[in-house]
C-alpha positions as CSV (number, residue, x, y, z in Angstrom):
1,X,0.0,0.0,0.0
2,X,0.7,3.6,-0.3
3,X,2.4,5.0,2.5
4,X,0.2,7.6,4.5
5,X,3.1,10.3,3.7
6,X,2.5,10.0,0.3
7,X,-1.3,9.6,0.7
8,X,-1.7,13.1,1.8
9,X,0.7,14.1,-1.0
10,X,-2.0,12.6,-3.4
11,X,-5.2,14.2,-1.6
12,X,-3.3,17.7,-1.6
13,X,-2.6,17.3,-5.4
14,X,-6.3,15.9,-5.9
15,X,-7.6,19.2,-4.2
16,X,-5.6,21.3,-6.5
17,X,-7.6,20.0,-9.4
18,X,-4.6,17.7,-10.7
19,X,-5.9,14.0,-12.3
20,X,-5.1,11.1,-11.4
21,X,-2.9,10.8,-14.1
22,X,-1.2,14.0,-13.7
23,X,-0.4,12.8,-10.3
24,X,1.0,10.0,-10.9
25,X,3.4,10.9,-13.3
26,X,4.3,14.1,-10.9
27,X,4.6,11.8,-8.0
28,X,6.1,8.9,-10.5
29,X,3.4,6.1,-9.4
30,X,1.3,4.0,-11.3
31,X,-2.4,5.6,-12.3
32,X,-4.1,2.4,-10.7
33,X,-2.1,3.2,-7.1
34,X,-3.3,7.2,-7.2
35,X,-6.9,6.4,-8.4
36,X,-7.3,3.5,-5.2
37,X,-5.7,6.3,-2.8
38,X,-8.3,8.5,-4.3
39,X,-10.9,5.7,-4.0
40,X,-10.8,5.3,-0.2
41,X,-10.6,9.1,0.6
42,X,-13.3,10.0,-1.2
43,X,-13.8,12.7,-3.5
44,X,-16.1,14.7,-1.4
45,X,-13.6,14.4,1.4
46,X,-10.9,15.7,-0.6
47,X,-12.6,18.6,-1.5
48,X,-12.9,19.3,2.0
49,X,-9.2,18.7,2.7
50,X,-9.5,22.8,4.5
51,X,-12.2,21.3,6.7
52,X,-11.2,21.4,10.7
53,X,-14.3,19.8,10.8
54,X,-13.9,16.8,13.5
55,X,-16.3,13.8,14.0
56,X,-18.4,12.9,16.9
57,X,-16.7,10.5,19.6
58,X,-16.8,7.4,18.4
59,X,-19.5,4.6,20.5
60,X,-19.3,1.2,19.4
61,X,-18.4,-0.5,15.7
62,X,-20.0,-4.0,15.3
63,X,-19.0,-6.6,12.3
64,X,-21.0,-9.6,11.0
65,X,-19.0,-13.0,12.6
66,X,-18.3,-14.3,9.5
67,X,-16.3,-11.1,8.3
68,X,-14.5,-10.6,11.4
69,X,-13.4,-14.1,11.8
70,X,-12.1,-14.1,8.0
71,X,-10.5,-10.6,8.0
72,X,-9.7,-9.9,11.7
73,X,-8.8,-13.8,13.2
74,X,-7.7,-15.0,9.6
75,X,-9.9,-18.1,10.0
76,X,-10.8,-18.3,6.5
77,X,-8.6,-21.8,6.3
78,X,-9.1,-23.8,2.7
79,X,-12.6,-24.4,3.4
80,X,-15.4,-23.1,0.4
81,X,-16.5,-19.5,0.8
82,X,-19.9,-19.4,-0.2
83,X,-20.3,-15.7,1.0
84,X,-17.8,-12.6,0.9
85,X,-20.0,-10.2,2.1
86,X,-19.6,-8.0,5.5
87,X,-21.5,-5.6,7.0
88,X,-19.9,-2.8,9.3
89,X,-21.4,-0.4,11.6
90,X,-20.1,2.7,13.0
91,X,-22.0,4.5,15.9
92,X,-21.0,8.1,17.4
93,X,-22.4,9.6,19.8
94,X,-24.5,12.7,18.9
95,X,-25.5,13.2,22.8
96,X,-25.6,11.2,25.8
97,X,-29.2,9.9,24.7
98,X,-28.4,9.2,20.6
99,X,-26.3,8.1,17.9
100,X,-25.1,9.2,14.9
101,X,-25.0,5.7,13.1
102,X,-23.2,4.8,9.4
103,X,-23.8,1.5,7.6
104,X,-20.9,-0.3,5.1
105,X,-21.8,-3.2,3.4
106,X,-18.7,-4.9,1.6
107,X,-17.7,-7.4,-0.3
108,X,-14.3,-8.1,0.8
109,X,-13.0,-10.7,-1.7
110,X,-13.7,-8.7,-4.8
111,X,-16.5,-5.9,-5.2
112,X,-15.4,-3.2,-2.3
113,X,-17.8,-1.3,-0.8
114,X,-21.7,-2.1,-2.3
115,X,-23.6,-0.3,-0.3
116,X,-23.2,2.3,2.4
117,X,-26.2,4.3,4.3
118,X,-26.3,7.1,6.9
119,X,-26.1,9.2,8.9
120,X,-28.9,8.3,10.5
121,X,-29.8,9.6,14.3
122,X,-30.8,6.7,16.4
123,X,-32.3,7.2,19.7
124,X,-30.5,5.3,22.6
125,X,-33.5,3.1,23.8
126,X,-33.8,1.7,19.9
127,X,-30.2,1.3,19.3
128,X,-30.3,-2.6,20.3
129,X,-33.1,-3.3,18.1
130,X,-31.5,-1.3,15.1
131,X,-28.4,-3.4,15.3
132,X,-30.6,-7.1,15.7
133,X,-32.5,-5.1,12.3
134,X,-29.3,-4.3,10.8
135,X,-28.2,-7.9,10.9
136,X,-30.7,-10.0,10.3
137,X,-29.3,-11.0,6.8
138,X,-26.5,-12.6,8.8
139,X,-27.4,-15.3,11.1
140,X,-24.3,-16.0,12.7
141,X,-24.3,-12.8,14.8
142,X,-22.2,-9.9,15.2
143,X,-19.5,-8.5,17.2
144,X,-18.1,-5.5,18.8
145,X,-14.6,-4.4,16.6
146,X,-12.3,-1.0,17.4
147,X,-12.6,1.8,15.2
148,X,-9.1,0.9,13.3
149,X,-10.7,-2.7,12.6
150,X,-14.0,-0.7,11.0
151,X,-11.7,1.3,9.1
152,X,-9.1,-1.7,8.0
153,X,-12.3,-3.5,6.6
154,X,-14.1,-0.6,4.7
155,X,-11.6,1.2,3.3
156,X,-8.8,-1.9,3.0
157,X,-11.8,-3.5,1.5
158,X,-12.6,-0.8,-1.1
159,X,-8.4,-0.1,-2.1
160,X,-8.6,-3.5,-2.6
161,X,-11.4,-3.2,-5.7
162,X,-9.8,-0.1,-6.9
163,X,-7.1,-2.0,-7.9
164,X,-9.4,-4.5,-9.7
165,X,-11.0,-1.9,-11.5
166,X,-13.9,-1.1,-9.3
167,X,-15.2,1.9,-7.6
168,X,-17.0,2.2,-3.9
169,X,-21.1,2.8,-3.9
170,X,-21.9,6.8,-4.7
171,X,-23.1,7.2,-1.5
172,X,-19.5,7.1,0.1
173,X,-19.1,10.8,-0.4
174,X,-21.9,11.1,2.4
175,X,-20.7,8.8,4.8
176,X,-17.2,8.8,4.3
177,X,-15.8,11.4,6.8
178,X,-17.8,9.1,9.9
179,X,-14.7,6.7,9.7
180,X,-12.8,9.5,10.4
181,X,-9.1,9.4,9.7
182,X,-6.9,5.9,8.4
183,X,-4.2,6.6,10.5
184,X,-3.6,2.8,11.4
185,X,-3.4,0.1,8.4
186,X,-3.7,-2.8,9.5
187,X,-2.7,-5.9,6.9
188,X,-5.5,-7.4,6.3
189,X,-5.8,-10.4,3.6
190,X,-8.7,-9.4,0.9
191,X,-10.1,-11.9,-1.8
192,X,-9.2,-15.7,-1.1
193,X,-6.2,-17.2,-1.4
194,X,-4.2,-14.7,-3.2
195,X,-6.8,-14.0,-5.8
196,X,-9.9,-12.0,-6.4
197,X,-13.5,-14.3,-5.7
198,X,-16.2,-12.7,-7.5
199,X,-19.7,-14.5,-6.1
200,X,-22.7,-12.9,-8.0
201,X,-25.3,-11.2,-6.5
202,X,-28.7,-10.7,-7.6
203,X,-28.5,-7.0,-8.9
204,X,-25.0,-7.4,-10.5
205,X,-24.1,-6.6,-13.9
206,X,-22.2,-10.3,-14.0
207,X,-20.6,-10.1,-17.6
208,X,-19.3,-6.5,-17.0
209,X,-17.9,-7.6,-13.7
210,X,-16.5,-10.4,-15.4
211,X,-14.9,-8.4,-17.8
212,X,-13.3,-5.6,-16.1
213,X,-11.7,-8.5,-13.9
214,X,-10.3,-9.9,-17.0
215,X,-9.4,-6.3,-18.2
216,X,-7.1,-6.0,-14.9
217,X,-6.2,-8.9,-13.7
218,X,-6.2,-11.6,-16.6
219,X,-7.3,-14.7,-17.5
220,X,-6.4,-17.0,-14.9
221,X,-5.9,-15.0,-11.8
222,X,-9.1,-14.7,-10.4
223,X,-12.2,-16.8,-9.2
224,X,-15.4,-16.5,-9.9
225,X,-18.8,-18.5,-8.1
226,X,-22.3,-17.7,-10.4
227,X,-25.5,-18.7,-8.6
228,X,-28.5,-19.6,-11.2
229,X,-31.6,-18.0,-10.6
């Protein structure tokens, strides 16, 4: 990855108006590297670079099971993946009696970042029952993570899929400053077993996922599981 040094100088440059590509050949880095820097900021962000803007204190950040045990307790093992997909939540505290809540929904072997939704106020006496809501799709439960382990799974998740050619759900410009700052990176292991895994879903566009995987990454070096129906 890019070191957070050279981060900044790419957000500074990106704030100026430069391109990626102008970057990168100013910086002397490959387009892909400056345009999945540029993917996990933000562009919104970015243009807020000026901003002393700072976030709410953080309250809790909660992780399907499945996710956390893959990316956080590398317990993925050899055995079939039949899902890559992780939902993160990121709570701050508006006032003693609600939250300011953020919701990322990844795909952390391929896609990045599919879906994102806040911020949302939610009072303190329905905060239990919006978490059980939140994760419902996820049977196997959830889990309380640090902020660095939210932020190591949204935004490691969506460099990741910059680099395969994809970029993060439109609605990140809206709820990317509640992560706050990516000031620890910690080395997580994205896709499966040193390769992309793309597992359809039911609102993909499968052939063009297909082919921009091809178009990056060739023939060969990534996996693929289609469901029928």
């Amino acid at each position: 990855m890019i070191s957070p040094a050279l981060e900044r100088e790419i957000f500074q440059l990106r704030a100026c108006n430069f391109t990626p590509r102008q970057i990168a050949r100013y910086l002397g880095l490959r387009v892909a590297d400056v345009k999945a820097a540029i993917a996990v900021r933000g562009e919104a962000a970015i243009s807020h670079l000026k901003s002393n803007s700072e976030p709410s204190p953080i309250a809790n950040c909660w992780v399907n099971l499945n996710c956390g045990e893959r990316l956080l307790d590398d317990l993925g093992g050899e055995e079939e993946t039949l899902s890559s997909l992780g939902l993160i939540i990121v709570a701050r505290f508006q006032d003693y009696h609600r939250f300011l809540v953020c919701t990322y929904l990844v795909d952390y072997c391929c896609l990045g970042l599919k879906d994102t939704m806040g911020v949302r106020m939610v009072d303190k006496d329905r905060y239990n029952y919006f978490l059980r809501s939140s994760f419902l799709p996820f049977p196997e439960g959830y889990r309380e993570i640090s902020l660095e382990e939210a932020q190591a799974i949204v935004l490691g998740s969506i460099y990741y899929a910059a680099r395969l050619g994809f970029e993060p759900h439109p609605d990140f410009a809206i709820t990317r400053e509640h992560l706050g700052q990516w000031e620890t990176i910690l080395p997580l292991q994205f896709g499966r077993q040193g390769k992309p895994l793309y597992i359809n879903g039911p609102y993909d566009n499968t052939r063009q996922i297909i082919r921009t995987l091809r178009d990056n990454v060739g023939c060969g070096n990534f996996d693929y599981i289609l469901g029928i129906g």
